[in-house]
C-alpha positions in Angstrom: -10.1 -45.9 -38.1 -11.5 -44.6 -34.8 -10.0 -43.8 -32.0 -11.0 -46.1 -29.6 -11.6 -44.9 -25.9 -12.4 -46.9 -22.3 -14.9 -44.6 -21.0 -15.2 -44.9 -17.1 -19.0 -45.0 -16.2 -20.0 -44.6 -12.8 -23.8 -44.9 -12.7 -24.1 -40.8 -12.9 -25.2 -38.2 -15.3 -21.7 -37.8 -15.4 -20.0 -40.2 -16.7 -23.2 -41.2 -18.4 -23.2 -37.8 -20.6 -19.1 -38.0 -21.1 -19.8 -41.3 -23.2 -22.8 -39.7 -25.6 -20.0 -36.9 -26.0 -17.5 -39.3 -27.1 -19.9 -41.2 -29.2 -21.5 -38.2 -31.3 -17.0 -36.6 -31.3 -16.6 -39.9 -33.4 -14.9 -42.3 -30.8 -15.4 -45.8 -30.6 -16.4 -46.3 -27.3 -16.4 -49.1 -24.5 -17.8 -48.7 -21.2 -16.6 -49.9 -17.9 -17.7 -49.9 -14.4 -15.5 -50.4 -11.1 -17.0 -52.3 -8.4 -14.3 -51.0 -5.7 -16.4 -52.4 -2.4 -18.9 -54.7 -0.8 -21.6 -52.6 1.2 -21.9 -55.4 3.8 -18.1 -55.5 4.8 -18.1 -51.7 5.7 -21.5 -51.8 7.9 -23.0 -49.9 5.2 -26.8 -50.8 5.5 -28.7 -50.3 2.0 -26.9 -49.2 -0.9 -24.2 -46.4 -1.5 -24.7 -44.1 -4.0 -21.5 -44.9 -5.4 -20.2 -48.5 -6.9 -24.1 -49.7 -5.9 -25.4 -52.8 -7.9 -28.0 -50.2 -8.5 -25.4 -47.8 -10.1 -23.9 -50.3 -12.3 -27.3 -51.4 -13.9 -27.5 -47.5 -14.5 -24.4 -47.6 -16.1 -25.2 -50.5 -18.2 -28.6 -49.2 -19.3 -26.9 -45.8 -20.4 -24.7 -48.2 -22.5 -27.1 -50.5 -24.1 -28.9 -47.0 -25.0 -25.7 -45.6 -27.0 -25.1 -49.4 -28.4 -21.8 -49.6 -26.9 -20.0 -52.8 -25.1 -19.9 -52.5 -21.6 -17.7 -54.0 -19.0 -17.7 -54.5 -14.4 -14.3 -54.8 -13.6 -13.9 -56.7 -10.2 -10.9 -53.6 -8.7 -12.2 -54.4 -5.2 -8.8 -56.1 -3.8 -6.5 -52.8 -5.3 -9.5 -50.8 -3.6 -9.2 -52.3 -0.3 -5.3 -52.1 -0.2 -4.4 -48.9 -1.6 -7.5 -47.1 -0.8 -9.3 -48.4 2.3 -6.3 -49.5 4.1 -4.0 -46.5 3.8 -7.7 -44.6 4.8 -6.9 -46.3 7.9 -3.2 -46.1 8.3 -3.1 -42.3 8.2 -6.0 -42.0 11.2 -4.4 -44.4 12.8 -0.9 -42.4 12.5 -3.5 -39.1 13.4 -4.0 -38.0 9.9 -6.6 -37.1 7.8 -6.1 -38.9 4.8 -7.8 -38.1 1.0 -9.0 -41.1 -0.1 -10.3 -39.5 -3.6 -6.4 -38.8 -4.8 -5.3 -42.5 -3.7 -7.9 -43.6 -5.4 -7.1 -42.2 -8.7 -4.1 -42.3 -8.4 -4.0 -46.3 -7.5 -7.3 -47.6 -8.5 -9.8 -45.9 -10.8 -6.9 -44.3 -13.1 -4.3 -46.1 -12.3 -5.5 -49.5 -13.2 -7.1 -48.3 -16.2 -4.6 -47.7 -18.2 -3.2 -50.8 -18.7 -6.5 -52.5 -18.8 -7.4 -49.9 -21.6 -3.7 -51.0 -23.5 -5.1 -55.0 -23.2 -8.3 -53.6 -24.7 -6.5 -52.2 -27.7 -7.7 -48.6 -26.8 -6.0 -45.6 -27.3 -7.7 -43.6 -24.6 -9.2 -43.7 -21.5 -12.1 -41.1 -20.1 -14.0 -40.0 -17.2 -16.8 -37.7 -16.2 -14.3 -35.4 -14.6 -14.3 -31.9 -14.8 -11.1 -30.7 -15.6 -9.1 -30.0 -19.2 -6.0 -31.6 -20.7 -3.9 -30.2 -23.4 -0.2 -30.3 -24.8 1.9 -27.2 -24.5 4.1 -27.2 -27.7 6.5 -24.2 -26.1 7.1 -26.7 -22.8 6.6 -29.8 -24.8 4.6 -31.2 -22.3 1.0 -31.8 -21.0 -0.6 -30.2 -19.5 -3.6 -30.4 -16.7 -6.0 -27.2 -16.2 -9.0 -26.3 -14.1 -12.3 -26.9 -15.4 -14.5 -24.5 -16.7 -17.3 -24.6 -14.5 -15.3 -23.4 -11.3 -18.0 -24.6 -9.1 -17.3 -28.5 -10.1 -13.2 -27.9 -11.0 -11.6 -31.8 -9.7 -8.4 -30.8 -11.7 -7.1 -30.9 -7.3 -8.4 -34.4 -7.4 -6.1 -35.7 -10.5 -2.7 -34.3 -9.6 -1.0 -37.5 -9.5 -1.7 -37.8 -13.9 1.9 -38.8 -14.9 2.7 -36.7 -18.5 2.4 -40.9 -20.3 -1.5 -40.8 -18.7 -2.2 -37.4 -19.5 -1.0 -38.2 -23.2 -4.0 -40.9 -23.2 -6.7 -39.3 -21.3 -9.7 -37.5 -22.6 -12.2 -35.2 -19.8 -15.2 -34.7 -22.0 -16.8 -32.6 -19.6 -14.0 -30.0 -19.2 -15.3 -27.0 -21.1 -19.1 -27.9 -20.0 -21.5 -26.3 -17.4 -23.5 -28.7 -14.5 -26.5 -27.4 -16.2 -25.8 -28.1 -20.0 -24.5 -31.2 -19.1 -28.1 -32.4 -17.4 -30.1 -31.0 -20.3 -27.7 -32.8 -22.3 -28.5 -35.7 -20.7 -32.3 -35.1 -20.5 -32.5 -34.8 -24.9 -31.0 -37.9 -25.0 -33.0 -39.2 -23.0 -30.8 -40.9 -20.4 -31.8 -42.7 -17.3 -29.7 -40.7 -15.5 -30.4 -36.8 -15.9 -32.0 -36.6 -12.8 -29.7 -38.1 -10.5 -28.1 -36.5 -7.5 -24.8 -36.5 -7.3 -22.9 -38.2 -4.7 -21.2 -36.0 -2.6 -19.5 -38.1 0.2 -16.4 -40.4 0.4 -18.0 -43.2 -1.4 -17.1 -46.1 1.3 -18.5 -43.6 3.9 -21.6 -42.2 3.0 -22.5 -41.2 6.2 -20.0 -39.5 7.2 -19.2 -41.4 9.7 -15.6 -42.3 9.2 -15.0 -43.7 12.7 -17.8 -46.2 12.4 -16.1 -47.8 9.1 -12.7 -47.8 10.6 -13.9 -49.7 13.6 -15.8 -52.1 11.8 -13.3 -53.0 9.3 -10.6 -53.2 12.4 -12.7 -54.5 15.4 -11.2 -51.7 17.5 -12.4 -48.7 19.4 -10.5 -45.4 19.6 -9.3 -44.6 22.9 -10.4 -42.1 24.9 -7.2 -39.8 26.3 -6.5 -36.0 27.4 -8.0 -32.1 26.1 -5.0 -30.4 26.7 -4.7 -26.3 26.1 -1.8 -26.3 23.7 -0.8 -22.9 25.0 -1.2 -23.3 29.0 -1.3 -27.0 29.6 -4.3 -27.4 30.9 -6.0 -30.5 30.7 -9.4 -29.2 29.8 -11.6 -32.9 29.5 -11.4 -36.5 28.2 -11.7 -36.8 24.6 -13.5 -39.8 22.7 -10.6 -41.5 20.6 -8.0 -39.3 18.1 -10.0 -40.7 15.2 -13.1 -38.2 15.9 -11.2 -35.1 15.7 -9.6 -33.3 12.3 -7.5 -30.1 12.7 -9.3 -26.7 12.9 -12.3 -28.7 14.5 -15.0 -26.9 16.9 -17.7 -28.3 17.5 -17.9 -31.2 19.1 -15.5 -31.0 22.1 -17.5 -30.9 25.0 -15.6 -28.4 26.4 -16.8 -25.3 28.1 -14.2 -22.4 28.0 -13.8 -18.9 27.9 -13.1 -18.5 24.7 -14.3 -20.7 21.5 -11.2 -24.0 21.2 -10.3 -25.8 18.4 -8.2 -28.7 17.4 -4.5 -27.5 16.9 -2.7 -30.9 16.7 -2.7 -34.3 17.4 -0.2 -35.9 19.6 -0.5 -40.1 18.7 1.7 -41.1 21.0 0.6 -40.2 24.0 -3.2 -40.1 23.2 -3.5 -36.0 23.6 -5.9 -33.8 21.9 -3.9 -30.2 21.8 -7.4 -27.5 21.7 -6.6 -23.9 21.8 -7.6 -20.4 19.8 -8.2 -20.3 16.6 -4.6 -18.0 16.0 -3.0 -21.0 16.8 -4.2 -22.6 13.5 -2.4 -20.4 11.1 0.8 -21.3 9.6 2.8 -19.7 6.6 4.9 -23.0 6.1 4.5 -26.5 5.5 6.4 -29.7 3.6 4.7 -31.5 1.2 5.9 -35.8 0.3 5.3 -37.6 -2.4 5.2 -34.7 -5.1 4.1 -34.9 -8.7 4.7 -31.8 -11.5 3.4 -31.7 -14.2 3.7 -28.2 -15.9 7.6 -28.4 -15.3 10.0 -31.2 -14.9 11.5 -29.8 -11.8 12.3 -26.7 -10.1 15.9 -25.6 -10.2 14.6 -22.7 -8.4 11.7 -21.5 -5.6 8.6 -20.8 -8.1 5.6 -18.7 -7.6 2.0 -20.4 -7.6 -1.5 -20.3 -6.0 -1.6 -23.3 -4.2 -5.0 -24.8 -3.0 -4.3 -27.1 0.7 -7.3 -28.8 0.7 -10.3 -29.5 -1.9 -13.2 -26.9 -0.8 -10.1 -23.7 -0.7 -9.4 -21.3 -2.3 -6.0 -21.3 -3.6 -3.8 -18.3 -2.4 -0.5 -17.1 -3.1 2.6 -19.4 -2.9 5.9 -20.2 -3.5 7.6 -23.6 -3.6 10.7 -25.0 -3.6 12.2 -28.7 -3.9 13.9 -30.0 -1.4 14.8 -33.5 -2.9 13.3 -36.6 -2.7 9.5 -35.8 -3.7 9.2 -33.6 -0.8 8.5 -29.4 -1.4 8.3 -26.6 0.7 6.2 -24.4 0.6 5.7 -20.9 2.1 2.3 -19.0 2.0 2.1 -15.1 1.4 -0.1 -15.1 4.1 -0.5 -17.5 7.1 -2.9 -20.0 6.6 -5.9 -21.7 8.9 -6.0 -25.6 9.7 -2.9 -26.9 7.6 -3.8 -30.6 7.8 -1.2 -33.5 7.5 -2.5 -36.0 5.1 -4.6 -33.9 3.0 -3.8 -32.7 -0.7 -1.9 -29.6 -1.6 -1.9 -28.5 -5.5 -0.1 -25.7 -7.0 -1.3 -23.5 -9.9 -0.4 -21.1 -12.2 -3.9 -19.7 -13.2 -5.7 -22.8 -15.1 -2.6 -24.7 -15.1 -1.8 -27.3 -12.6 2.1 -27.0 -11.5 1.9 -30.3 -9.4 1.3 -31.5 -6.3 1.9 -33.8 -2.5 0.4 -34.6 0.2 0.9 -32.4 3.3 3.8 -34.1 5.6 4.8 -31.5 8.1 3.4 -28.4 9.1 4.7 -24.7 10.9 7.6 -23.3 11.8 9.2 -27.2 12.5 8.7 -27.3 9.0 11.5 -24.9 7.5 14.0 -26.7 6.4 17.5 -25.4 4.7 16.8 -22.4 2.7 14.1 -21.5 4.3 15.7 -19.3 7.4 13.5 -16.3 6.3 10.9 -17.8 7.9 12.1 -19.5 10.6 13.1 -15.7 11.9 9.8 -13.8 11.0 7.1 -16.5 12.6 3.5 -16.3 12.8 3.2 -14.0 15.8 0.1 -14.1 18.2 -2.3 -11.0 17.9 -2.8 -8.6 20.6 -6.5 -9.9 21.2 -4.6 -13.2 21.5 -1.7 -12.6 24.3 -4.8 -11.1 26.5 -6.5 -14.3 26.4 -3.3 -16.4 27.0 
């Protein structure tokens, strides 16, 4: 019999070519899309390009081509509590979330699964670019980098449990951007062409604040610029919400020296600004931590470990510290370390695990780490003159 598989369809050339994949591999294959939103509760005027009625009729066309059932599951409760919700938390605690990973790990793969289990399938899929196998040395699976480097989301899908990874299929792992739209194009599929969408789907402006305000009725505050090195109060800023860490442009404020965002201080409503030295940090604690390559980590372990999506991962090593929290110590200080976003740790294709950052610098050391709490990130000469 075939292997039956619940293939996630999203509307994009995608998803759309990881099901003609499946289909010509021998699967029997069911379609599904998510409807995760209502454009008109977020302020959204128009359509998104993601979860769009205009994406699910995509989606179904692509389906009725290949001859396979399709399915709209209603997620859009899940999607508003664990997703759009915790988006909002986190700013509101002066964050910057990743809604992408709660997502997956709460919504899009996480309600899935079972959903796939009631449908009698074996698998489920996505358009994902990343690459699953099982390690018969380790015993366990494992979740690797895509091929095309330029489109890896193995950061995105951290949170895969080793049951998931078991029953999960990435069709598009070992393909190209290109082959994958010319694939699309023989088969003549509606959706070769399409652009792909490149912002946080319930935001595809950009314009974060905007959403948050509409969805709570309330506007960010405006409160102190303050030089995090001299004090100075340097201006009024608009509301904590419009500023992420490492941020420059912007500010308003005229100084002698280019400022940036350094921290956030929630409580009492201050913006720190200072150099851009100030940004760079060897250490930081990560929550909520998943491995995958290992089952835990008797002892500190080298990686690569990649702190936000777009970076490049650099040189590591981590250490547990109990309770899904990990430190972890850079080779080399590192700019903008953001609470809230992502870390992952590799080991060349492989993914080691991964947490979301909790605490950042030299506050962040914690027992065993006293090596760095005596040789600290010191400021450079070009640095001290300014201050």
């Amino acid at each position: 019999m075939k292997k039956k598989v619940l293939m996630a369809m999203s509307g994009g050339v995608d998803s759309s070519t990881a099901a003609l994949l499946l289909q010509e591999a021998g699967y029997d294959v069911t379609g599904v899309t998510l409807k995760m939103f209502h454009n008109e509760e977020l302020g959204i005027s128009g359509e998104s390009r993601c979860c769009s009625l205009s994406d699910t009729e995509d989606a179904r066309m692509v389906a009725f081509r290949l001859g396979i059932p399709f399915y709209v599951f209603n997620f859009t409760d899940a999607f508003r509590r664990c997703v759009i919700d915790h988006f909002i938390d986190e700013y509101d605690r002066g964050r910057t979330p990743n809604p992408c990973v709660d997502c997956n790990r709460d919504v899009k793969l996480g309600r899935l699964y079972p959903k796939a289990a009631l449908l009698g399938c074996d698998y489920i899929a996505t358009g994902h670019y990343a690459n699953v196998r099982f390690d018969e040395t380790s015993g366990r699976w494992l979740l690797e980098r895509g091929d095309d480097e330029a489109k890896d989301q193995s950061y995105m899908l951290y949170t895969l449990t080793q049951d998931e990874l078991a029953h999960t299929l990435f069709p598009l792992g070992h393909l190209r951007k290109d082959a994958i739209r010319e694939k699309a194009k023989e088969a003549g599929l509606r959706t070769a062409k399409k652009p792909d969408s490149q912002d946080i789907c319930f935001v595809p402006d950009g314009d974060y604040a905007r959403v948050i305000r509409t969805l709570t009725g309330r506007d960010p505050q405006p409160g102190p610029f303050v030089h995090a090195e001299t004090g100075e109060v340097l201006g009024t800023h608009r509301g904590q919400l419009h500023y992420t860490i490492g941020q420059r442009k912007g500010l308003g404020i005229a100084y002698a020296y280019p400022l940036f965002v350094i921290r956030k201080d929630l409580e009492r409503n201050i913006v720190y600004v200072g150099p851009q030295d100030a940004l760079f940090h060897r250490t930081l604690v990560a929550k909520d931590c998943n491995l995958i390559a290992v089952a835990s980590l008797p002892e500190p372990l080298t990686v690569t470990a990649k702190p936000r999506y777009r970076a490049k991962d650099v040189p590591a090593t981590i250490r547990d510290l109990g309770g899904g929290r990990i430190a972890v110590t850079f080779a080399e200080p590192q700019r903008a370390l953001t609470p809230g976003q992502a870390i992952v740790f590799y080991q060349g294709k492989t993914v080691v695990g991964g947490g979301t950052i909790d605490t950042v610098g030299e506050e962040a050391a914690g027992p065993g780490m006293e090596d760095v709490r005596r040789a600290p990130w010191t400021a450079t000469e070009e640095r001290q003159k300014r201050i």
